[in-house]
Wavefront OBJ file of the C-alpha trace (Angstrom):
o trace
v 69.481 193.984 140.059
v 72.773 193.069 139.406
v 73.307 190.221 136.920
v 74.831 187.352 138.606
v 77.703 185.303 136.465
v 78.680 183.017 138.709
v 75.170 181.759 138.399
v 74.739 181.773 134.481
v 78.796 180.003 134.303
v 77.307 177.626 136.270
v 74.666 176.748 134.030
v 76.849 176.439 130.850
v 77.415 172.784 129.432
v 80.735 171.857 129.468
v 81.830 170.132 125.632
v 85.473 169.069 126.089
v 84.879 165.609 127.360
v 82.540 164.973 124.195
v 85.528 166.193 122.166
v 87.782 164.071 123.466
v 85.570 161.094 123.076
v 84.698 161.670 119.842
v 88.619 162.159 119.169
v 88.695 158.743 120.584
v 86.242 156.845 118.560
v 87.375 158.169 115.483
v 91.213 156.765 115.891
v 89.339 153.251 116.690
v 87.790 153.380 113.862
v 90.269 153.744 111.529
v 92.533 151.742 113.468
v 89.845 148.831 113.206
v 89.505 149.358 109.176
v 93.505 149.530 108.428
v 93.339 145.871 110.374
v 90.479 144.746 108.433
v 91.991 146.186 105.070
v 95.895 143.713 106.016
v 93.786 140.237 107.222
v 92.080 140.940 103.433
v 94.954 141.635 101.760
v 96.480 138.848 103.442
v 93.817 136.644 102.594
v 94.177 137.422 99.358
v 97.794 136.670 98.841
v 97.011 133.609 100.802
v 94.640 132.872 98.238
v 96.657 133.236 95.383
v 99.654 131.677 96.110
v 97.636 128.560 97.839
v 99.038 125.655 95.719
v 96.772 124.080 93.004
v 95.771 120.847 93.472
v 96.172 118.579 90.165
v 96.417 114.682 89.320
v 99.338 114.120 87.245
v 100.105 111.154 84.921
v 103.331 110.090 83.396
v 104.587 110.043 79.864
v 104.529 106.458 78.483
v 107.722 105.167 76.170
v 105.954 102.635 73.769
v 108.476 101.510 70.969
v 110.895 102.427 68.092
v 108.390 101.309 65.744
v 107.473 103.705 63.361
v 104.692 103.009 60.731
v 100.834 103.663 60.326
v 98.553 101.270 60.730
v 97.287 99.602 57.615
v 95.211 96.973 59.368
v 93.835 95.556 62.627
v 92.130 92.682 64.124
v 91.344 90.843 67.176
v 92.342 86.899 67.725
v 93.903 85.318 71.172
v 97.128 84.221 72.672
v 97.257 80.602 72.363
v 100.367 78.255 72.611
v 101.943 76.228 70.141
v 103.065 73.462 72.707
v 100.488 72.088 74.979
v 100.022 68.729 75.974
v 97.655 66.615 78.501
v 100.242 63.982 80.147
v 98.893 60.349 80.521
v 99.440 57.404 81.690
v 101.151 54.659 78.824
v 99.358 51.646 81.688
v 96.085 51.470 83.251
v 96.221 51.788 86.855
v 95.093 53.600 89.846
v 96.895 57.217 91.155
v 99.074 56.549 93.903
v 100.263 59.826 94.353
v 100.002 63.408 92.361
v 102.927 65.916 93.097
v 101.828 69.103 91.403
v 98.778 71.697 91.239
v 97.682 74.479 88.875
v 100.228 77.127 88.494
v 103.005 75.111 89.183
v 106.263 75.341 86.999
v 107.771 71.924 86.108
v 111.091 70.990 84.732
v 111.465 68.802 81.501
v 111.270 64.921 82.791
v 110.180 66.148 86.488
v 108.277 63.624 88.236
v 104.388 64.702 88.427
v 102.206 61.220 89.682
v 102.727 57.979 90.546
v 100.608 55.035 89.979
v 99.963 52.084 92.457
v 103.270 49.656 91.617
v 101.353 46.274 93.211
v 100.672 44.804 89.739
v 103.188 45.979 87.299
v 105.737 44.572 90.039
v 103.908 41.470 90.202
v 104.101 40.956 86.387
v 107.554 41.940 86.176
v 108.099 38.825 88.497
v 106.030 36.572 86.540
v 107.555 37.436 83.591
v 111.131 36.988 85.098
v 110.157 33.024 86.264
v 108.874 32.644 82.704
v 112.300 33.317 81.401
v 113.879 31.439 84.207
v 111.932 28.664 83.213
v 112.771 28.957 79.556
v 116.045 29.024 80.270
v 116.506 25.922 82.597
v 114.790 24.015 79.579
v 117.062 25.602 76.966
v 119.938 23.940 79.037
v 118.459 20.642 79.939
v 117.861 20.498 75.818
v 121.585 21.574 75.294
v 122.713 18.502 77.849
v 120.443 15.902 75.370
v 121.653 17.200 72.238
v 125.311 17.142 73.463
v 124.441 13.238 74.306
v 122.607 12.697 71.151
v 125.967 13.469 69.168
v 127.381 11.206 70.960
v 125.537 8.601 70.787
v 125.036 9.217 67.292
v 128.822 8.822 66.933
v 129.377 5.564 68.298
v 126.472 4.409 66.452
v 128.086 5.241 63.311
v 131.221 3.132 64.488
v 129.535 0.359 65.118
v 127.230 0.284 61.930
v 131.040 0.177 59.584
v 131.495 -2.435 61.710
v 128.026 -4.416 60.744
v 127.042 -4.419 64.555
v 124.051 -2.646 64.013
v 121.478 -1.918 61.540
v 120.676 0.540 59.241
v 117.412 1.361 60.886
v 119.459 2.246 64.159
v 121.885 4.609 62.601
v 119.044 6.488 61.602
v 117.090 6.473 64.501
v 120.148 8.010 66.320
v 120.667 10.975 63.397
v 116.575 11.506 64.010
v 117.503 12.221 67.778
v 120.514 14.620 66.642
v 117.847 16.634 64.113
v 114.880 16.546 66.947
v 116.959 17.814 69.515
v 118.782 20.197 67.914
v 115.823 21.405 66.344
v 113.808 21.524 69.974
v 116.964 23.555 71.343
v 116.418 26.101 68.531
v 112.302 26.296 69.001
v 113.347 26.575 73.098
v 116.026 29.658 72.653
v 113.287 31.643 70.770
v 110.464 31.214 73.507
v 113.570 32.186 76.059
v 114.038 35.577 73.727
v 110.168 35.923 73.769
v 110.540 35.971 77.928
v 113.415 38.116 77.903
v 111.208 40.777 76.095
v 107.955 39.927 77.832
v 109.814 40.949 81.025
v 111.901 44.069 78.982
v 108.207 44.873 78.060
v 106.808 44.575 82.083
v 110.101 46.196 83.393
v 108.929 49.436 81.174
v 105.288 48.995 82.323
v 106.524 49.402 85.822
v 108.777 52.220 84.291
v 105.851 53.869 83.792
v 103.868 54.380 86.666
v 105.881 57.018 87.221
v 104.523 59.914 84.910
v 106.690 62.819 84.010
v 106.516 65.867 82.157
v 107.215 65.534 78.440
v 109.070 69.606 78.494
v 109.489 72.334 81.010
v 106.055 74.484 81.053
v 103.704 75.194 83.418
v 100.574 73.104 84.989
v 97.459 74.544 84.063
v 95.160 71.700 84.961
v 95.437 68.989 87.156
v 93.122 66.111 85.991
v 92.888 63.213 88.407
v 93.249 63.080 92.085
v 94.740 59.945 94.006
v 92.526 57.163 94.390
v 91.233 57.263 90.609
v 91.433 55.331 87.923
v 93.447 56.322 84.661
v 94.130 54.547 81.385
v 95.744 55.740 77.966
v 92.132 54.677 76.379
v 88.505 55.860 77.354
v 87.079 53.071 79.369
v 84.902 52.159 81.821
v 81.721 53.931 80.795
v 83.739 57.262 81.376
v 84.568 56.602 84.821
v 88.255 56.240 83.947
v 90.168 59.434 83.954
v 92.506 59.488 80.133
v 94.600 62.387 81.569
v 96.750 63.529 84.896
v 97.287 67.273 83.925
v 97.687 69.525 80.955
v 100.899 71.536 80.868
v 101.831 74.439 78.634
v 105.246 75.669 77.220
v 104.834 79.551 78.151
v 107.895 80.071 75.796
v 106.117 78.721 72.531
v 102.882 81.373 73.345
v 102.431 83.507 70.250
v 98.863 85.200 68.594
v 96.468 83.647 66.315
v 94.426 86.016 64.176
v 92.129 85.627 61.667
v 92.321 88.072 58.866
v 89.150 88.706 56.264
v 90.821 87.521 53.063
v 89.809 90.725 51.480
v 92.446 92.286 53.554
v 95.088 89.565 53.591
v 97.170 91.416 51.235
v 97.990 94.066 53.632
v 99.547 91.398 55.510
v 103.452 89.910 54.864
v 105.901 87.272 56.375
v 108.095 89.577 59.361
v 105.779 92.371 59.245
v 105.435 94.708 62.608
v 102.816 94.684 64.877
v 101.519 96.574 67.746
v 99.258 94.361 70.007
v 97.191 94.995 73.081
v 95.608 92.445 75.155
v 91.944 93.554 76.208
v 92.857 92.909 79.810
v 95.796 95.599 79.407
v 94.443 98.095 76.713
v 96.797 100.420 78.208
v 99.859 98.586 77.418
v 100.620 97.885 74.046
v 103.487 95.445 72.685
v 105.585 94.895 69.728
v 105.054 92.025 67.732
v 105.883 90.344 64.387
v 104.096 88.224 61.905
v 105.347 84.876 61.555
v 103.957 83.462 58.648
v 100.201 83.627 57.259
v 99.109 79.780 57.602
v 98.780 79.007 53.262
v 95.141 77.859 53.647
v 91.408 80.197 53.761
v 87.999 79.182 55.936
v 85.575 79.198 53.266
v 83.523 79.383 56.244
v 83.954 82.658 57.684
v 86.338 83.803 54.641
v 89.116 84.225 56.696
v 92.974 83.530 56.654
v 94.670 82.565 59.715
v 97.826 84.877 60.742
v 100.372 83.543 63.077
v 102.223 86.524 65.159
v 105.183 86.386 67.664
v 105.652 88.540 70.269
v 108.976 89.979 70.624
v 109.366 90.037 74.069
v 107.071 87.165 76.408
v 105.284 89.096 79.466
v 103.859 87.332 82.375
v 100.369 88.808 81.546
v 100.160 87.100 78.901
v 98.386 84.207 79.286
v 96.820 81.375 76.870
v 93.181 82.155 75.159
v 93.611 85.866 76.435
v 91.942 88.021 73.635
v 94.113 90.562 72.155
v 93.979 93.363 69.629
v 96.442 93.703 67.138
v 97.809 96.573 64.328
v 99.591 95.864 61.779
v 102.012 98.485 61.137
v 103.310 100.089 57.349
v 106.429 98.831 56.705
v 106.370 101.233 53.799
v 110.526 102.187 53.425
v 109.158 105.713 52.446
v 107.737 105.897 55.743
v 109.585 108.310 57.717
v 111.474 106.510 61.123
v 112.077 108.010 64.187
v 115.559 108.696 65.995
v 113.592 109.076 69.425
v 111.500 106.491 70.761
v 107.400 107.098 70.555
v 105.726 108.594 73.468
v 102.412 108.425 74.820
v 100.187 110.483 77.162
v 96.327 110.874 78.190
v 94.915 113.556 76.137
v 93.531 115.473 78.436
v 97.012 115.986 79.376
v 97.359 118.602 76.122
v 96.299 122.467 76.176
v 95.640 123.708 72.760
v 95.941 127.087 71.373
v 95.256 127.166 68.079
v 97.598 125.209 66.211
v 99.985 124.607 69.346
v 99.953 122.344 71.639
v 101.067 122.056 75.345
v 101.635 120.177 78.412
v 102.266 121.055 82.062
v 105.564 119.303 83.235
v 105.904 118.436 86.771
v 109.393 119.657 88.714
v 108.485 119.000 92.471
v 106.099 121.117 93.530
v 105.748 123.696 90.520
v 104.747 123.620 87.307
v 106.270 124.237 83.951
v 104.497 125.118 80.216
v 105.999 122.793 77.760
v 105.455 123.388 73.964
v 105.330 119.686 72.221
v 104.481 118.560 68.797
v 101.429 115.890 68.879
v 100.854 113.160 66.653
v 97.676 110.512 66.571
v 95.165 110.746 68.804
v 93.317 107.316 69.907
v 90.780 105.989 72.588
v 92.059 108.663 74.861
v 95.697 108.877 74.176
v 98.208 111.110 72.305
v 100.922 110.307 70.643
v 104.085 112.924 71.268
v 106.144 113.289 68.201
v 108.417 116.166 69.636
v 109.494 118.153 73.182
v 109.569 115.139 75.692
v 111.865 112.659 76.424
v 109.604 110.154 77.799
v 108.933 109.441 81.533
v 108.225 113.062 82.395
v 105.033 113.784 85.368
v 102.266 115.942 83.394
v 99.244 117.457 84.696
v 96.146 115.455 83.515
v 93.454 116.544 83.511
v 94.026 120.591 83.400
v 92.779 122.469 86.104
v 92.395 126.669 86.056
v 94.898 129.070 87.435
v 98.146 126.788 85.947
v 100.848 129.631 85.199
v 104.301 128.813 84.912
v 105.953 128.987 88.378
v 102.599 127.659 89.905
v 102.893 125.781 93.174
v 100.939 122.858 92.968
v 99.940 119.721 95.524
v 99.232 116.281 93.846
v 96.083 114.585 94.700
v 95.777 110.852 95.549
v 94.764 108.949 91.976
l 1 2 3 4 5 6 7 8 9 10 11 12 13 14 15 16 17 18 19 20 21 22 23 24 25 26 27 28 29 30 31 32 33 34 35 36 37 38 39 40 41 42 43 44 45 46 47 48 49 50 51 52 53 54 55 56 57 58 59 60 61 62 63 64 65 66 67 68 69 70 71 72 73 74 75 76 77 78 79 80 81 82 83 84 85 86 87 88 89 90 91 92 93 94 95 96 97 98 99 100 101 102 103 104 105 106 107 108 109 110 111 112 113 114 115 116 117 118 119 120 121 122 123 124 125 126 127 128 129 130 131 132 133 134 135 136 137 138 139 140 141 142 143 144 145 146 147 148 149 150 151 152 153 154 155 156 157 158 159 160 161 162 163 164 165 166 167 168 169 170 171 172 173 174 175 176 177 178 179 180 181 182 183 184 185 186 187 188 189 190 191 192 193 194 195 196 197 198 199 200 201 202 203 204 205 206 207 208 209 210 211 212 213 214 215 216 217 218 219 220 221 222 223 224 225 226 227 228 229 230 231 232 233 234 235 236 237 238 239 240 241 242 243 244 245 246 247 248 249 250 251 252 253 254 255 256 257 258 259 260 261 262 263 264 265 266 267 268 269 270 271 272 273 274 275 276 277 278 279 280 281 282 283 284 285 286 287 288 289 290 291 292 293 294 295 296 297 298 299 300 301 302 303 304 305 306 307 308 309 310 311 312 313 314 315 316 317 318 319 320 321 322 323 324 325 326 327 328 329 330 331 332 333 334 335 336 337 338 339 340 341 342 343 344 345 346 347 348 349 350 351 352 353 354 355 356 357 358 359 360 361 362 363 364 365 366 367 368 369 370 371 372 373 374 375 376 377 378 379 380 381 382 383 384 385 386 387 388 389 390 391 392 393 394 395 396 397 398 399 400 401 402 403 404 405 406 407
């Protein structure tokens, strides 16, 4: 039997469409890893060049001082002119024209008592010298007639008309008056001052303030009672407010007097109110007050600031240094600069900072000084003013693109 190949071809399994799908699948493949292999290299560039966020700080300028420390303390701002404004009269507020806060001018007006009496005894005291004074003049019209009456008694007694007795009844009349005209021009003098002495009490309802300064406490309202004495079982107000000269305000320390030696007339000082540890100021010593609290062993130091700030306020407490005025100390040309320390990257024996120039970063050598309650001191390689990163963060490189975060 013959052997059929049509049949067998027909029973052959045809390959070439597997081929070509296989061919297929494989180019997807790779096609799918090269795409996987740039998103991941993308990602990673993305990655690395995503900008860093930091919080940056700025480099504080404190002073020209130069000096070490050779001494500090604690005392408070107090001022040397302060005064609590009364009343010279008793009487009862009218009207108060300030509050606490409020700046007042030297002689500016700040209450005003009730007028009805010191006006009334300003007029009573004016009819009392009226009076005198029409009484002075009624006792200048009988003394002018006693003269002359005197005188034509005289004529008449070189004539013999009248007696001896008469003539000296007449020169009694002359010495009486004259003598009642004196006694009557002193009581006018004592009204002209009674009512000098009421004008000035009604003067003085109007209180004002003794300097320019500021009102810290207003003491009476309208309505009350005030007097320049305590009275009334202590129902009567002494005071209308207490004002203080913010130009005399200076520092008050007390200094153990086993240290007062370190301590001299002009010496410099670097104080710090508590409220504002963060910003020191420069300061001198006035004078060291020549007495000692055998007390509490201590001397009292009086210290002027050079320049008055608006923070700084009476009774605030406030640290103070005082500074080595030493003329071997070393000065500085540049002023003395200040920055958080974890601002600084050591290595080794150097120091760096980050600088700040928009949105990239730049490695700064510097040369560091003291180190205290979380600040540096920059001797050398900034100018002051400067934006460092604080604190450090990783990946900072020179060139670095960073983003600042909100303090």
């Amino acid at each position: 039997m013959p052997l059929d190949t049509e049949a067998l071809r027909s029973l052959r399994i045809d390959r070439s469409n597997d081929a070509a799908k296989y061919e297929s699948s494989g180019r997807y493949v790779w096609w799918t890893g090269g795409a996987l292999l740039v998103a991941a290299a993308v990602g990673y560039w993305l990655l690395a060049n995503r900008p860093l966020e930091v919080r940056t700080v700025t480099v504080e300028v404190l002073s020209n001082a130069a000096g070490d420390a050779v001494l500090n303390a604690s005392g408070y701002v107090v001022a040397r002119r302060i005064a609590t404004v009364s009343s010279k009269v008793t009487g009862q507020v009218q009207e108060i024209l300030i509050e606490e806060g409020a700046s007042v001018a030297e002689n500016e007006l700040l209450a005003r008592l009730d007028p009805a009496t010191p006006r009334a005894q300003v007029e009573v005291a004016r009819r009392e010298l009226a009076a005198a004074s029409r009484a002075l003049d009624e006792t200048k019209v009988r003394l002018t007639e006693a003269r002359r009456l005197l005188r034509r008694t005289e004529t008449l007694r070189a004539q013999a008309l009248v007696s001896e007795v008469a003539l000296d009844n007449a020169r009694a009349e002359v010495d009486a008056t004259a003598a009642r005209l004196a006694a009557q021009d002193a009581q006018r003098q004592v009204a002209a001052s009674a009512l000098a002495l009421r004008e000035r009490d009604l003067a003085d309802i109007e209180i004002r303030a003794p300097f320019a300064g500021v009102v810290i406490s207003k003491d009476a309202q309208p309505g009350e009672i005030v007097s320049p004495i305590s009275a009334g079982g202590g129902f009567t107000r002494t005071g209308i407010a207490t004002i203080v000269d913010m130009d005399s305000r200076e520092i008050e320390v007390d200094v153990n007097e086993a240290f007062i030696n370190r301590v001299s007339s002009g010496q410099r000082v670097e104080a710090t109110l508590d409220a504002y540890p963060d910003a020191p100021m420069a300061a001198r010593v006035i004078n060291i007050v020549p007495t000692a609290d055998r007390q509490k062993a201590t001397v009292r130091v009086r210290i002027a600031f050079h320049e008055l700030d608006p923070r700084i306020l009476p009774d605030m407490g406030i640290k103070v240094r005082f500074l080595d005025d030493d003329s071997t100390a070393t000065a500085q040309s540049a002023p003395r600069l200040r920055v958080a320390s974890d601002a600084i990257l050591r290595d080794g024996d150097d120091s760096y900072v980050w600088l700040v120039s928009g949105d990239r970063v730049e490695r700064r050598a510097v040369t560091v000084g003291r180190q205290r309650d979380g600040q540096t001191e920059i001797v050398a390689g900034l100018r002051g003013g400067e934006e460092l990163v604080a604190p450090l963060v990783d990946g900072l490189k020179d060139g670095a693109t960073i983003e600042r975060q909100s303090n």
